[in-house]
Every structure is written in structure tokens, then in C-alpha cells.
C-alpha positions in Angstrom: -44.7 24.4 -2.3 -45.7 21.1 -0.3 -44.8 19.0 2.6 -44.5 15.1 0.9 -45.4 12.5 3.4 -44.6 9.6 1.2 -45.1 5.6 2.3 -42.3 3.2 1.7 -44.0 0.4 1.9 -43.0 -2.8 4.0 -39.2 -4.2 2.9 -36.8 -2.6 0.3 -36.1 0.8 -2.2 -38.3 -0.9 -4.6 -41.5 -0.7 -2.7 -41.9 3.2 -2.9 -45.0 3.6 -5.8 -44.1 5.9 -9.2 -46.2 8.4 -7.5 -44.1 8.6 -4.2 -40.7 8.4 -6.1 -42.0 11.3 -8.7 -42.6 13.3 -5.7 -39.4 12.6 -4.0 -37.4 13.7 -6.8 -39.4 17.0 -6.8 -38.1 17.6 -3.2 -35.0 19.8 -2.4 -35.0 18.2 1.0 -35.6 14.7 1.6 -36.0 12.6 5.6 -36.6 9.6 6.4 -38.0 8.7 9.9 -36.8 5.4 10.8 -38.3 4.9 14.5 -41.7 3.6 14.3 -40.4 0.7 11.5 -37.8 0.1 10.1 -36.9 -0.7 6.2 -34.8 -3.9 5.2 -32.5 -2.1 3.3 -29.7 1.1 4.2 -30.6 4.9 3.9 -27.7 4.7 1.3 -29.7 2.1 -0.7 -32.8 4.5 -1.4 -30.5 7.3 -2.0 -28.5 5.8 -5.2 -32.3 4.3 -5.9 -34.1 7.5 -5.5 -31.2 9.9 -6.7 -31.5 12.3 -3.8 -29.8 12.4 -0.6 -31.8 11.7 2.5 -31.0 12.9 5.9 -32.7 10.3 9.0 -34.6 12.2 11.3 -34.6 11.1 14.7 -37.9 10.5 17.4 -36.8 14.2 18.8 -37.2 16.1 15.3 -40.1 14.5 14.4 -42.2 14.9 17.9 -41.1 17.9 18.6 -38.8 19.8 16.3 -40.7 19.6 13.2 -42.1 23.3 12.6 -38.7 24.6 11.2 -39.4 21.8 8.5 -42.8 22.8 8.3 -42.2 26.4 7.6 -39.7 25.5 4.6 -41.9 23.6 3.1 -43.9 26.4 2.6 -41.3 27.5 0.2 -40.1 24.2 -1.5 -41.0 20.7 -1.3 -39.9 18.9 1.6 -41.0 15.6 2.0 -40.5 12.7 4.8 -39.9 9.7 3.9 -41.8 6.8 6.3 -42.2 2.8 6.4 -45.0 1.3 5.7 -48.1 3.7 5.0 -48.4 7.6 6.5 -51.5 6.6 8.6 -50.3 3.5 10.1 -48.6 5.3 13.2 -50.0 8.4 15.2 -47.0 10.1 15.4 -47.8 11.2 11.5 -51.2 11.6 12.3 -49.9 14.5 14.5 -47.6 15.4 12.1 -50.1 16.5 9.1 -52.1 18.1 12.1 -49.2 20.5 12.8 -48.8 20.8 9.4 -52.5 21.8 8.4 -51.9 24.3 11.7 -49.5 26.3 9.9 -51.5 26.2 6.4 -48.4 24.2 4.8 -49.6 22.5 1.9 -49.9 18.8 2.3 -49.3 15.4 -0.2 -49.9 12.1 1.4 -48.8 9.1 -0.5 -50.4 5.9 0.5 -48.2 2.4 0.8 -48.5 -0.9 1.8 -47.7 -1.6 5.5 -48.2 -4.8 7.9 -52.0 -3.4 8.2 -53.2 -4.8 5.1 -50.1 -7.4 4.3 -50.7 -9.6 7.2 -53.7 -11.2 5.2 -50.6 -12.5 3.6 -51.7 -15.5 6.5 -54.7 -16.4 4.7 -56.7 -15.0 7.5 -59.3 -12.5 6.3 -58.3 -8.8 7.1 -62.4 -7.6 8.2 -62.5 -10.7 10.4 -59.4 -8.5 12.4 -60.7 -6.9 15.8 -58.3 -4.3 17.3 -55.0 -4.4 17.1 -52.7 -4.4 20.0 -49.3 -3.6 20.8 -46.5 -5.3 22.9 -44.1 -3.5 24.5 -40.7 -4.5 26.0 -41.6 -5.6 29.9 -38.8 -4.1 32.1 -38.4 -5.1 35.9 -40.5 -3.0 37.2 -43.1 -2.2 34.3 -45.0 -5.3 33.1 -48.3 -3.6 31.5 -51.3 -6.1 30.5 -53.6 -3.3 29.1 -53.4 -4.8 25.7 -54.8 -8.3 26.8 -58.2 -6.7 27.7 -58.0 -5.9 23.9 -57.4 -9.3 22.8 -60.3 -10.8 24.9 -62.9 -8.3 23.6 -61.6 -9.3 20.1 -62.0 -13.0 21.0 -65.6 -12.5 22.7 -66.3 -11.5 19.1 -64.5 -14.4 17.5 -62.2 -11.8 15.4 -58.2 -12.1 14.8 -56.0 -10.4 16.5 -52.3 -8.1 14.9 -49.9 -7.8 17.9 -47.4 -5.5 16.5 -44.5 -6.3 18.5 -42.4 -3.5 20.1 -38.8 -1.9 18.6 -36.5 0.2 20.4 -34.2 2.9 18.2 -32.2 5.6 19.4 -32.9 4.4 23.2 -31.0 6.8 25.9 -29.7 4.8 29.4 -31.3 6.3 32.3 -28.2 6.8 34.1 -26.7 9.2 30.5 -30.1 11.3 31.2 -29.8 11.7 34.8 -26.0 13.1 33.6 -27.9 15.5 31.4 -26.5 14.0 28.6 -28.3 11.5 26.7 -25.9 8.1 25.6 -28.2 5.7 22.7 -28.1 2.0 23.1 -28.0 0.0 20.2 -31.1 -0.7 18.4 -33.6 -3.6 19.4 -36.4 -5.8 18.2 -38.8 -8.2 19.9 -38.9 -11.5 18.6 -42.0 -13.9 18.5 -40.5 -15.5 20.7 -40.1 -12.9 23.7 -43.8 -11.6 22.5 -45.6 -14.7 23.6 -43.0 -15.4 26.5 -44.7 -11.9 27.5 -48.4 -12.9 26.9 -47.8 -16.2 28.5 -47.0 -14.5 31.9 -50.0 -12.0 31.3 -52.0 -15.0 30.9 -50.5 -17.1 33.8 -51.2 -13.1 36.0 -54.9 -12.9 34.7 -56.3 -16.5 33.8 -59.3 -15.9 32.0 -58.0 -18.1 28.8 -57.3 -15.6 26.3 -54.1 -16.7 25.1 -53.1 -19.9 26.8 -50.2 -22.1 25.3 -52.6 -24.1 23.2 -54.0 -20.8 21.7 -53.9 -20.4 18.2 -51.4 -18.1 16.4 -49.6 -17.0 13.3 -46.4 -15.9 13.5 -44.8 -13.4 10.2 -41.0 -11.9 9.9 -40.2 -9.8 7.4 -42.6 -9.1 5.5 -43.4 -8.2 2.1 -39.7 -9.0 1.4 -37.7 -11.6 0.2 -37.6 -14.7 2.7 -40.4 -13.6 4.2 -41.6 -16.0 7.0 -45.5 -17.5 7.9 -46.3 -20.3 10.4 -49.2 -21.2 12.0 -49.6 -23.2 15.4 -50.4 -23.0 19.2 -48.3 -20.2 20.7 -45.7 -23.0 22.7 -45.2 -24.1 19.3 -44.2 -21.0 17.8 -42.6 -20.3 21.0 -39.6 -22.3 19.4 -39.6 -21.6 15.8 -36.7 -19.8 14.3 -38.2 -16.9 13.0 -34.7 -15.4 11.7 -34.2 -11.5 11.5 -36.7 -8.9 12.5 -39.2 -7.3 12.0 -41.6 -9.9 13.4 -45.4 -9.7 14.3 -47.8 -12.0 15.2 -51.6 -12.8 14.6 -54.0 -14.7 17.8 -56.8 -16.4 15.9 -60.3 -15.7 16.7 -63.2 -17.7 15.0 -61.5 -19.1 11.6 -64.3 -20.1 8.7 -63.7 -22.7 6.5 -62.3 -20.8 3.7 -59.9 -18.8 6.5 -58.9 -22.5 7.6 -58.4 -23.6 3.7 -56.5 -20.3 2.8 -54.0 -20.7 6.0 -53.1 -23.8 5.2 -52.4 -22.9 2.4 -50.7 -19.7 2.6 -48.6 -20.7 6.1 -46.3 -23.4 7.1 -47.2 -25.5 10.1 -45.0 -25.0 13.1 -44.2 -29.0 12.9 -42.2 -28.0 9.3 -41.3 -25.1 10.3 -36.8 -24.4 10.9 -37.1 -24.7 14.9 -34.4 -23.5 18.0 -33.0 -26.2 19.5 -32.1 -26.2 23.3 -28.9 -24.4 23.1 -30.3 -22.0 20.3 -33.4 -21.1 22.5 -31.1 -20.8 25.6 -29.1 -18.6 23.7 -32.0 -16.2 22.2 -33.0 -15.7 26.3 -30.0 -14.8 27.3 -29.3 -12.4 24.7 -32.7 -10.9 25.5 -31.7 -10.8 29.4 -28.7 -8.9 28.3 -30.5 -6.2 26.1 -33.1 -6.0 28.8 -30.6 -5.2 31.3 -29.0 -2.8 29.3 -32.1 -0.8 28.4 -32.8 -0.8 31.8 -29.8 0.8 33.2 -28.4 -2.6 34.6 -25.5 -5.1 33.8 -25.3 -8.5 34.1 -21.5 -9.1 34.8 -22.3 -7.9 38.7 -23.1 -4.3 40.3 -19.6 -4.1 42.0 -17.6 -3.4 38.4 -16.4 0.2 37.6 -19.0 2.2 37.4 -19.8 2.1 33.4 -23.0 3.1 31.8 -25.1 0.5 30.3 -24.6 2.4 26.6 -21.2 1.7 27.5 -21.1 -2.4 28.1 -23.9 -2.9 25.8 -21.6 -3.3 22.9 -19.6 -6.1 24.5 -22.4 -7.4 25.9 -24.3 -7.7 22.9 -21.4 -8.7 20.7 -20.5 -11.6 23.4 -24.6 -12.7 23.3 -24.5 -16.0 21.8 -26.7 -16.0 18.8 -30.0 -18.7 18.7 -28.1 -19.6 15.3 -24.9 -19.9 16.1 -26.2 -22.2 18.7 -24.0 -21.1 21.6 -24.6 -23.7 24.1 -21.8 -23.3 26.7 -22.0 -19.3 26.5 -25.5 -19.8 26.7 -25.3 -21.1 30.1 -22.8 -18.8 31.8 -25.1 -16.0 30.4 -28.2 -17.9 32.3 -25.9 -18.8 34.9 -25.1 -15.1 35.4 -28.9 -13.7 35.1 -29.8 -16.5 38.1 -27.2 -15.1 40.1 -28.2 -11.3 39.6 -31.9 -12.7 40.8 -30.5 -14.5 43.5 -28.7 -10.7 44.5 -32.4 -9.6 44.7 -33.5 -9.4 48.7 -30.1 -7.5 49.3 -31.2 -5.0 46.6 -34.3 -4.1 48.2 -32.9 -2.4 50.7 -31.0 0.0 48.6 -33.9 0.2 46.6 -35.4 1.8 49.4 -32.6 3.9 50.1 -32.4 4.9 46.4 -35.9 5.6 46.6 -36.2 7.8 49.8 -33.1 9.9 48.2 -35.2 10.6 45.0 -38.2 12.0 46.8 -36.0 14.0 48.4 -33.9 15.2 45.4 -37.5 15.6 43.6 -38.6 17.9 46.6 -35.4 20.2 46.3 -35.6 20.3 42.6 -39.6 21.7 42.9 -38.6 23.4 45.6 -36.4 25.3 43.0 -39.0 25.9 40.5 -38.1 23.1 38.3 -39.3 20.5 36.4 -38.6 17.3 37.9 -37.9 14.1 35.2 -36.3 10.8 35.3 -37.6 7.2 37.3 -34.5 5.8 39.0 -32.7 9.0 39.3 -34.4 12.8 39.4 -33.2 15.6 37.5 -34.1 18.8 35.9 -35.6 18.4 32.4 -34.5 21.4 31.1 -30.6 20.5 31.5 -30.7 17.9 29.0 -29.8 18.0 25.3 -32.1 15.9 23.4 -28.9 16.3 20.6 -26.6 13.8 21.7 -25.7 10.5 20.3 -25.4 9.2 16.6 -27.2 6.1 16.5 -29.2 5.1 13.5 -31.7 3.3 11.4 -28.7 1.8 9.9 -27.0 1.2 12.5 -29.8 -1.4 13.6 -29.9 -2.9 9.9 -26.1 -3.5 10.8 -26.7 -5.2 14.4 -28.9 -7.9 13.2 -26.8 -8.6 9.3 -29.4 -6.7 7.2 -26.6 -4.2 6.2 
């Protein structure tokens, strides 16, 4: 029998291959993973397409509770179901590692993924460097590692994929410090946020590498239908309505001439392109404040309300966001208004910072003291009280927050 790690390819049920699908509907058991991408159409969808049921299989199964799979696999066909193509994330990479480990036979079916289909721009794909990653900044974790990456790939005039980050199945860090993990809803970073992020990188480091006149291409969803490509400096793009995830976006390096010919020809220029107006771009930072609040354990209608976790007010929060298309202009400003007063709340935070943060080294010293593992940033715990099981959010469930349901 064979473990079946089968590509999906990049948008809906009918980008699996005849070869992946045949293999499916040898399977007895059938997951999809639904964390490192995501697919622009419901589990459901591939399951009255495919004629099997499909169970999701969260981050913890995958990383780390996998072997039970592994083993029946050596007895049936089990296969996993993944977006894009098997090799495009690590996280699978591991996977056929373990799987080779336990001498559990192995079929690897190869898909399409953002890899190969951003030469959907016109650029050429061997003229990419590196690609780099962009991660959600938080308040107090604003990496730049990847912008050392995009100046080597500039030095040697190559293009540049920023895959741009996704958040699914996200616990609060208050829900962990509880021992009992509560999920957020899903999340995905917009052009827009992405070079808002390599803007301030660029403003912190100042060696040019991606100024506002850089440059760019940015691409939502593609490989499906309404799929999205515009070229232009990165302030341009900046405030172009890119629509519903996923997004990614390409820095140009050293175009040819037949790169230049090909991207105008295959991507709109930023000038034509559907752009956010003031209340619509007001609207898409605020809902990003919100979300980045909430992820980060915070809320935005003031620290003195009853004390509810952020899984908790993230629904109303996120439901009262204004949308960039709706345009929102009047709830766009109480929601700025709000975030400028949290910052102006800032100074008299720092002192319970500090307070917070001399009661964690203590709590951290007890716990080691104990013989225990010692986890969490804002608030310590043991590791081994938590149950990874908790929650019920889903792939779909993020399909459903952003109308691709």
C-alpha cells in the first residue's frame, strides 16, 4: 500500500491532474492540509468532484501527529491532499522524510503552484533569485531578514517572489496561557500590507532595495478565474484594489527587452488598474489594525473592558471592519480614530510592561524550578498542560470570511 502526496494545483477542484485524481480514488482515506495555501474553492467542492470524502488535517497533525497516518498507509492507500505542488513548502519535505523513516511506500504527484505560475507576469522564471517570505509584523516582532535576500537578488539584477504570509488555525496567547488553545479567524496579507511592511524595512535600513519608486508586480489569485496582474512602482500598487486573497508580489531586478515586451503585455499598468480610494484604503488599514490586534492578544475598543479573549471580540471586530469595497469612510475613521488613541495609551503601558515582564521571569523561574518546560511570550506556562486539540476552525472557514464560499 502507499502514502499519496498529491498536488492540487493553484485555484479550484479542476486543477488536480488525471494522475492525482486516479490516485485519490484508490485511497480509503483521503486529507487535505489547508495551512500553508489555501484552495479557492470548499473541501465539499473536491469531495462531490473527487467522489471521496476528505477529512482537513490541521498544522498539529501534520507537524507532529502524522506517524499514526504513516503506519496505515502501510496497509492501504492514504493520501494527502496539498495546494499547489508537494515540494513547494518544507513542511512536506519533512513529511516524505518521516515517511521514507518508517519504509512507507511513497507516490508524489507533481502540480502547478505560484513557483512556476508567476511567469504568468511575463517576467522570465530563471531570471528569479531567491524567494522570500513576508510575515505578519506584530508590535514587538518586525523581522527584516528577508530584505538582505532581496538585495543579493538585486546585486545580481534577478526578480524577486515575496510570498506573502497567511495565518489559519491561529491560537490567542492569552487561550494558551489558559492551557486551552481558542483559533482566531483565518487571515491573509494583502499587497497592500506587504509593501506597507517593506517600506518601513526600507525607511529602518536605507540601502535602496525597495524604495517607493521600486519596481513591482503585484498577482491575486492565481491560476483562477479573475485572476489579477499589475505592474508599477510599489506606492503605486500600494493603492490598487487587488480583491480577494491569495496575493503575492514580484520586485523587479534587471528586465531584458523581451521581459519588458512580455510584461506589458501580459500585466495591466497600475494607472488602469481598479484603485482604493481614500475611504477604501482607510478602511483596508483599519481592518488590518483590528486583525493585528487580535492576533496579538490585544483589542482595540480599550484595555479597561471585561476581560474577553481576543478569539472572543475578533468576530465582532472583524465583522464591524469596514471593507476597502464597501468604502466605509465614517467607520473607517473611528476605527483609525481608535488605533491613535490605543498609541497615544502607549508611555502608561510601559510601565506595566515592565511589571508584566518582571512577573514572567519570575513565573518562568518557578516553573524550571519545578522541572518543567517553560512556553509562552507574554504570559509563561507549562507546555505540557496544553491540548493542541481545541478549536474547530477551518480552511473553509477562511474561504467563508473573505466570500469565496
Amino acid at each position: 500500500m502507499v502514502f499519496h502526496l498529491i498536488g492540487l494545483g493553484l485555484a479550484t477542484e479542476e486543477d488536480i491532474t488525471l494522475k492525482g485524481l486516479r490516485a485519490v480514488q484508490r485511497c480509503t482515506k483521503v486529507y487535505l492540509e489547508a495551512y500553508t495555501s489555501i484552495l479557492g474553492v470548499p473541501r465539499t467542492r473536491l469531495e462531490e468532484v473527487f467522489g471521496v470524502a476528505i477529512e482537513e488535517a490541521p498544522r498539529e497533525l501534520v507537524e507532529s501527529q502524522i506517524e499514526p497516518i504513516l503506519e496505515r498507509a502501510k496497509h492501504e492507500d492514504v493520501a494527502l491532499l496539498v495546494v499547489g505542488d508537494p515540494f513547494g513548502a518544507t513542511t512536506h519535505c519533512d513529511l516524505l522524510v518521516r515517511a521514507k523513516q518508517l519504509e512507507v511506500p511513497i507516490n508524489v504527484v507533481h502540480n502547478a503552484s505560484i513557483m512556476n505560475a508567476v511567469g504568468c507576469c511575463g517576467l522570465q522564471l530563471y531570471r528569479f533569485g531567491e524567494t522570500i517570505s513576508i510575515p505578519f509584523f506584530t508590535s514587538t516582532w518586525r523581522p527584516d531578514s528577508f530584505y538582505d535576500k532581496l538585495a543579493a537578488n538585486l546585486r545580481l539584477g534577478l526578480h524577486t517572489l515575496a510570498l506573502l504570509d497567511i495565518k489559519v488555525r491561529e491560537p490567542t496567547m492569552t487561550s494558551l496561557a489558559r492551557g486551552r488553545p481558542e483559533y482566531l479567524p483565518p487571515r491573509f496579507m494583502s499587497i497592500r500590507q506587504g509593501i506597507t511592511q517593506l517600506l518601513e524595512i526600507e525607511k529602518r535600513r536605507g540601502e535602496g532595495v525597495c524604495p517607493p519608486e521600486a519596481r513591482a508586480v503585484g498577482m491575486a489569485r492565481v491560476g483562477a478565474e479573475g485572476q489579477m496582474v499589475v505592474t508599477g512602482s510599489l506606492v503605486e500598487l500600494r493603492d490598487v484594489s487587488f480583491g480577494a486573497p491569495l496575493h503575492s508580489l514580484v520586485l523587479i531586478g534587471r528586465a531584458g527587452a523581451d521581459e519588458e515586451e512580455l510584461l506589458t503585455a501580459f500585466a495591466m499598468g497600475a494607472a488602469q488598474a481598479p484603485r482604493l480610494d481614500a475611504n477604501g484604503a482607510a478602511a483596508e488599514d483599519a481592518a488590518t489594525a483590528r486583525a493585528n490586534a487580535a492576533h496579538a492578544g490585544e483589542r482595540i475598543h480599550g484595555d479597561d473592558d471585561d476581560d474577553t479573549d481576543g478569539a472572543a471580540s475578533e468576530e465582532g471586530a472583524d465583522s464591524e471592519a469596514p471593507s476597502a469595497e464597501d468604502g466605509g469612510g465614517e467607520d473607517a475613521k473611528a476605527a483609525l480614530a481608535e488605533a491613535g488613541a490605543k498609541a497615544a495609551q502607549g508611555a502608561s503601558k510601559a510601565t506595566d510592561k515592565e511589571k508584566l515582564d518582571a512577573h514572567n521571569v519570575a513565573r518562568a523561574q518557578t516553573l524550571e524550578g519545578e522541572g518543567k518546560k517553560v512556553a509562552g511570550g507574554m504570559h509563561k506556562f507549562d507546555a505540557s498542560e496544553v491540548d493542541v486539540h481545541g478549536g474547530d476552525g477551518t480552511a473553509d472557514d477562511f474561504l467563508d470570511a473573505f466570500g469565496l464560499g
